[in-house]
C-alpha positions in Angstrom: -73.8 239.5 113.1 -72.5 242.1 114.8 -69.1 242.4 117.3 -71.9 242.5 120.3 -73.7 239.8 119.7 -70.5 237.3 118.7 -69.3 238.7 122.6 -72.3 237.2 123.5 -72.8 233.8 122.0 -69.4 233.5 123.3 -69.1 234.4 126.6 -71.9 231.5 127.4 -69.2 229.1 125.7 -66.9 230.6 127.6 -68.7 230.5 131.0 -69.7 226.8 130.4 -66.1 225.8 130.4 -64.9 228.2 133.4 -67.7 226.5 135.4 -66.7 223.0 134.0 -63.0 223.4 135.3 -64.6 224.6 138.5 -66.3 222.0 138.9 -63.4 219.8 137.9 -61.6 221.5 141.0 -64.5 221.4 143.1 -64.7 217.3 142.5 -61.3 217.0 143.3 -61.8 219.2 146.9 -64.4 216.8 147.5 -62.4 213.6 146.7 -59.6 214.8 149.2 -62.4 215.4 152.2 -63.5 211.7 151.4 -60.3 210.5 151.3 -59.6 212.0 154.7 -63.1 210.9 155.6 -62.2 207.0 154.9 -58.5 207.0 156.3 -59.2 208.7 159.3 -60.0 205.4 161.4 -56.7 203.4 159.9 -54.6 206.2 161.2 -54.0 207.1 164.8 -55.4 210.3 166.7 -52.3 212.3 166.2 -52.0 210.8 162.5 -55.8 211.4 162.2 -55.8 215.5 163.4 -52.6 216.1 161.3 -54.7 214.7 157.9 -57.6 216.6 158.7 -55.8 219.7 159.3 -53.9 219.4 155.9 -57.2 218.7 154.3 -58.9 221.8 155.3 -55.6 223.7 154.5 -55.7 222.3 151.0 -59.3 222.8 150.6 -59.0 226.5 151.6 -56.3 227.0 149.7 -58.0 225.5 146.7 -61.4 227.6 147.4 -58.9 231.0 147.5 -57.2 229.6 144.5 -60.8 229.6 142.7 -61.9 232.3 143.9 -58.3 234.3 142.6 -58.4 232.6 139.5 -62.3 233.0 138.3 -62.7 236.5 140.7 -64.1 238.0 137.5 -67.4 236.5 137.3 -69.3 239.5 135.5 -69.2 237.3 132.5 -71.2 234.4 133.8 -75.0 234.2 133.9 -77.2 234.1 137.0 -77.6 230.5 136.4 -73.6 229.7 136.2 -73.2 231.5 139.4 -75.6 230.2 141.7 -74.9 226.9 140.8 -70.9 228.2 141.6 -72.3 229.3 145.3 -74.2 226.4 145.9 -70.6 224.1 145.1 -69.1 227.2 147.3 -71.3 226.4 150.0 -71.0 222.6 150.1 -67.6 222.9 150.1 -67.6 225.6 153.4 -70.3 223.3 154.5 -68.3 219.9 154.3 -65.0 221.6 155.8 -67.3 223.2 158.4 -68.5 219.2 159.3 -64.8 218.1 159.0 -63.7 220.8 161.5 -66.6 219.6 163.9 -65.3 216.2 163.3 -61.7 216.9 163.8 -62.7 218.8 167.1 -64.8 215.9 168.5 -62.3 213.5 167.8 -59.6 215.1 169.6 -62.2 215.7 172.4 -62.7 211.9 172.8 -59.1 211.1 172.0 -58.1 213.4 174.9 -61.0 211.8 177.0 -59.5 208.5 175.9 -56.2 209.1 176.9 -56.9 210.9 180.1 -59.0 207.6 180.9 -56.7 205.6 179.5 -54.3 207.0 182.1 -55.8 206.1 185.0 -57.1 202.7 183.8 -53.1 202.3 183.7 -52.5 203.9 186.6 -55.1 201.4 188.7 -53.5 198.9 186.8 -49.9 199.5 188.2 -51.1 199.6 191.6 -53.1 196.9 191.3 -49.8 194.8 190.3 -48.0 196.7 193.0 -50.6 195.6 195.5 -50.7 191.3 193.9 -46.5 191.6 194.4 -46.9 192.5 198.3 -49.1 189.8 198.5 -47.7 187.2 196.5 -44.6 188.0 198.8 -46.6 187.7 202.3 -48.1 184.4 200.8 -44.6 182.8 199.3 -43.6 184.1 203.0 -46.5 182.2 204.7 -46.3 179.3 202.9 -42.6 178.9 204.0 -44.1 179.1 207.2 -46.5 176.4 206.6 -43.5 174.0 205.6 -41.1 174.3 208.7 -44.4 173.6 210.1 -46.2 170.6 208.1 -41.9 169.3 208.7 -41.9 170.1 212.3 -45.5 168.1 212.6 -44.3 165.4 210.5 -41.1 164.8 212.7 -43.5 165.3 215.6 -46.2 162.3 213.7 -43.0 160.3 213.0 -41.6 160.0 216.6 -44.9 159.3 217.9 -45.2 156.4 215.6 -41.8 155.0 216.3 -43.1 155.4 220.2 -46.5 154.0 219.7 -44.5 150.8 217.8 -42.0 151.0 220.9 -45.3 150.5 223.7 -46.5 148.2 221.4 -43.9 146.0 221.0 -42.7 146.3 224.5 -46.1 145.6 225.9 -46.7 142.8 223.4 -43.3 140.8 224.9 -41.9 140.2 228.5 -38.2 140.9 228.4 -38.1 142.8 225.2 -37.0 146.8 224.9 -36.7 148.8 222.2 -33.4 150.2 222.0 -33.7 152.2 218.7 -35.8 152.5 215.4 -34.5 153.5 212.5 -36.5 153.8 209.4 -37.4 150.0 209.0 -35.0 148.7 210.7 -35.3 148.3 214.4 -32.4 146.9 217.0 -34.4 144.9 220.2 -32.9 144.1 223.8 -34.0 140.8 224.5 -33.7 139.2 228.0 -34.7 135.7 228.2 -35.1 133.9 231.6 -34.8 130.5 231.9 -37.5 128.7 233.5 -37.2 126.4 236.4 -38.4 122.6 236.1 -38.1 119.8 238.6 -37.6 117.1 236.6 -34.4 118.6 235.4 -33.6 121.3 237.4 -31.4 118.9 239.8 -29.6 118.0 236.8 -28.2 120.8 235.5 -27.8 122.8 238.5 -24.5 122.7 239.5 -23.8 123.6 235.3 -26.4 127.0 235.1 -23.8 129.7 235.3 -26.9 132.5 234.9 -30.6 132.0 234.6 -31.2 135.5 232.3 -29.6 135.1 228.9 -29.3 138.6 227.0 -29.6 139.1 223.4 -29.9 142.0 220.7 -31.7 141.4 217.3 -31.1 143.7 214.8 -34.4 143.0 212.7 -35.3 144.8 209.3 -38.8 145.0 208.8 -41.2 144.7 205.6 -42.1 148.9 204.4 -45.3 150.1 206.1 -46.0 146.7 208.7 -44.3 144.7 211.1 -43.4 141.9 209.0 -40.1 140.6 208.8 -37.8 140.9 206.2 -34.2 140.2 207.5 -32.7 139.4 211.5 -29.2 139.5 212.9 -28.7 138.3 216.8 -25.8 139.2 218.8 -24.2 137.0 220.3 -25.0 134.6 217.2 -24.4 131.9 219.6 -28.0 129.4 217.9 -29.3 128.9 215.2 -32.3 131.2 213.9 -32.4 130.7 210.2 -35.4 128.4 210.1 -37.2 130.6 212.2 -36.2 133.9 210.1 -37.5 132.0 207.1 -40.8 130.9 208.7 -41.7 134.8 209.7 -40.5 135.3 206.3 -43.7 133.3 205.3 -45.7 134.1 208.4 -49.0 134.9 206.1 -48.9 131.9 203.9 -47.8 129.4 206.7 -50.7 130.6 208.7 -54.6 130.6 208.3 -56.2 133.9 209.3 -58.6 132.1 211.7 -55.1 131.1 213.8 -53.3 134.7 213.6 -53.7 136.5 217.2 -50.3 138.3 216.6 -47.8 140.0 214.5 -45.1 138.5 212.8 -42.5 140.3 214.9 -44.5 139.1 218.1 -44.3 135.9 216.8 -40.8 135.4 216.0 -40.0 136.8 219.0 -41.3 134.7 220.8 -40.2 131.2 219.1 -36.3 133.1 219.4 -36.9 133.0 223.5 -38.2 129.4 222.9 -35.4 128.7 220.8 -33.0 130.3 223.4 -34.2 128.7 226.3 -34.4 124.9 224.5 -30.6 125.7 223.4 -29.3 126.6 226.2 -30.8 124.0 228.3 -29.9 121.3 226.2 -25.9 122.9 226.2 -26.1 122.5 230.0 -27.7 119.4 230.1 -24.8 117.8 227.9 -22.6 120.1 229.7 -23.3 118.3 233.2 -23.2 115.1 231.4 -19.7 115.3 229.8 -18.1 115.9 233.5 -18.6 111.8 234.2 -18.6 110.5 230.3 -17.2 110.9 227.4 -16.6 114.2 226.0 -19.9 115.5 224.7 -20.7 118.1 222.0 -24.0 120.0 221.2 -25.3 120.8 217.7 -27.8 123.7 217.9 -28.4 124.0 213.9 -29.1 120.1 213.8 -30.8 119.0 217.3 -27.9 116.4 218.1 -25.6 115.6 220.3 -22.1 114.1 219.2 -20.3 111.9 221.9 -16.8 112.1 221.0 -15.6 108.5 222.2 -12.0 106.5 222.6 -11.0 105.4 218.9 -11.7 108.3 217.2 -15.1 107.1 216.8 -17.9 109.5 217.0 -21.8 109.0 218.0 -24.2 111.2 216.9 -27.4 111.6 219.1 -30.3 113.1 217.8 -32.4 115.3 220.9 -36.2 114.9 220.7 -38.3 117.6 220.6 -39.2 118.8 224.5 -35.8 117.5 225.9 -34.3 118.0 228.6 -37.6 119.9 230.3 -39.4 116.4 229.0 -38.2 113.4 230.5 -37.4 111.6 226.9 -34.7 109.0 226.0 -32.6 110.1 223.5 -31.8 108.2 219.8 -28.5 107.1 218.8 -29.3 108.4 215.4 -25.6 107.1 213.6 -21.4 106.4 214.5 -18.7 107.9 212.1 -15.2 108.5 212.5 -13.5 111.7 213.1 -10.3 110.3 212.6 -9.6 110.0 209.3 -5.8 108.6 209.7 -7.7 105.7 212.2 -7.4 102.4 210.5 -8.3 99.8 213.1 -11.7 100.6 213.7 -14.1 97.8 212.4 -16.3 99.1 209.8 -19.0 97.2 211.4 -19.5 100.4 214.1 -19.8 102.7 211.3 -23.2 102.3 210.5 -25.8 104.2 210.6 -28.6 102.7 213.3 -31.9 104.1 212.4 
């Protein structure tokens, strides 16, 4: 075989492997693009353009690097080298794509952003705008408390004087002096009434026929029920009566109830008053021409204080003196205890 034709059975040996490490380089251009390619959406815009821009850089440079390296291609056949230009042209053809990509990616980055922009700007003045009026409604509704207080001070007094008429209208002689909270403090001006069959009696004794009081009376939360009285002057006994309003509900049916339990009580206090002082002036006329006589408000009786340290004990009937009814000696004791000649036969009790 000749030197010409060992030149060329070799240089096809030779061309296979040039085009093989071509190839080789061309693969690996084509792993960096996809590579680029698939990380472009983890990475951000700026990150994104910056990749792609080093990939077609490297890609160029490889493509000159081939092209400086293998520029003598006389020894390759037709076949070797088309099939080079045709890796050649993918290679232009896929950077080409990737410089359309870059371009319209940083298009609708910048699009993004400018849009982005002015969603944030709307966004600022749309918190701007919620502040004023978060501050004109934190202002108003300051407003509408002084006002819902002023009302409610307003309601309140007009309760305390709708429970004032009502009271005051409900009793002769009564006035409201002042109300506070559940307590409230009464005037109470009780006249006493004129009888014949003992007005003769006790006349020259009756000193005033209007007796004033003030009741200081702490009522039940919410109603006019009674929970607690004080009377000034505490001059009779109200206790009983206190405790009965107490139970006003329970002592009563609700066929019978035509009033409050303040009305009530009230009223039994003026009865009280009236029957008290009656019966103080009654004994009080009495005592001027007997023996020294005593009233008991708290236990209806009468104690006649007589000569021996002996005392009798008189208990007054319901309706007396303004009924014409003879009274009980109920019992005698002594109220000298250092007495020693009274005959125990006195001390007795007689009913």
């Amino acid at each position: 075989m000749t030197t010409r034709d060992q030149m060329e059975t070799a240089s096809p040996a030779a061309g296979d492997l040039d085009v093989d490490a071509i190839r080789s380089r061309v693969r690996e251009l084509k792993q960096v693009c996809r590579d680029c390619t698939e990380h472009a959406p983890e990475t951000s815009p700026a990150d994104a353009e910056d990749l792609l821009n080093r990939c077609v850089l490297e890609i160029e440079s490889g493509v000159k690097q081939i092209v400086s390296e293998y520029s003598d291609v006389s020894g390759f056949g037709q076949e070797g080298l088309g099939q080079l230009k045709k890796e050649l042209d993918a290679v232009q053809a896929e950077n080409n794509k990737i410089s359309d990509e870059v371009e319209l990616i940083t298009r609708s980055i910048m699009a993004d952003s400018s849009a982005l922009e002015g969603d944030l700007e709307g966004l600022e003045y749309s918190l701007d705008l919620i502040g004023s009026q978060a501050l004109d409604l934190e202002s108003q509704i300051e407003e509408k408390k002084m006002l819902l207080k002023s009302l409610e001070h307003i309601d309140c007094q007009l309760r305390k004087d709708d429970t004032v008429e009502q009271i005051e209208d409900a009793l002769t002689g009564l006035k409201v002096i002042e109300i506070d909270g559940s307590c409230i403090r009464l005037s109470l001006n009780t006249y006493l009434p004129k009888y014949e069959s003992y007005q003769q009696k006790i006349e020259e004794a009756v000193e005033t026929v209007e007796l004033n009081h003030e009741l200081l009376i702490e009522l039940v939360d919410g109603c006019l029920e009674i929970k607690n009285v004080e009377i000034f002057p505490n001059d009779v006994h109200i206790d009983d009566i206190v405790d009965a309003a107490k139970d006003f509900r329970q002592s009563f049916s609700e066929l019978t109830i035509h009033q409050t339990p303040l009305e009530w009580f009230v009223r039994k206090v003026q009865e009280r008053l009236i029957m008290s002082t009656l019966r103080r002036l009654a004994v009080k006329t009495a005592a001027r021409s007997r023996h020294f006589l005593e009233y008991v408000d708290r236990d209806e009786t009468i104690i006649a204080h007589m000569a021996g340290g002996i005392d009798a004990l008189i208990k007054v009937p319901q309706g007396w003196p303004m009924l014409n009814i003879a009274l009980k000696l109920k019992s005698l004791q002594s109220s000298d205890r250092h007495a020693r000649n009274i005959y125990s036969s006195y001390l007795r009790k007689v009913e």
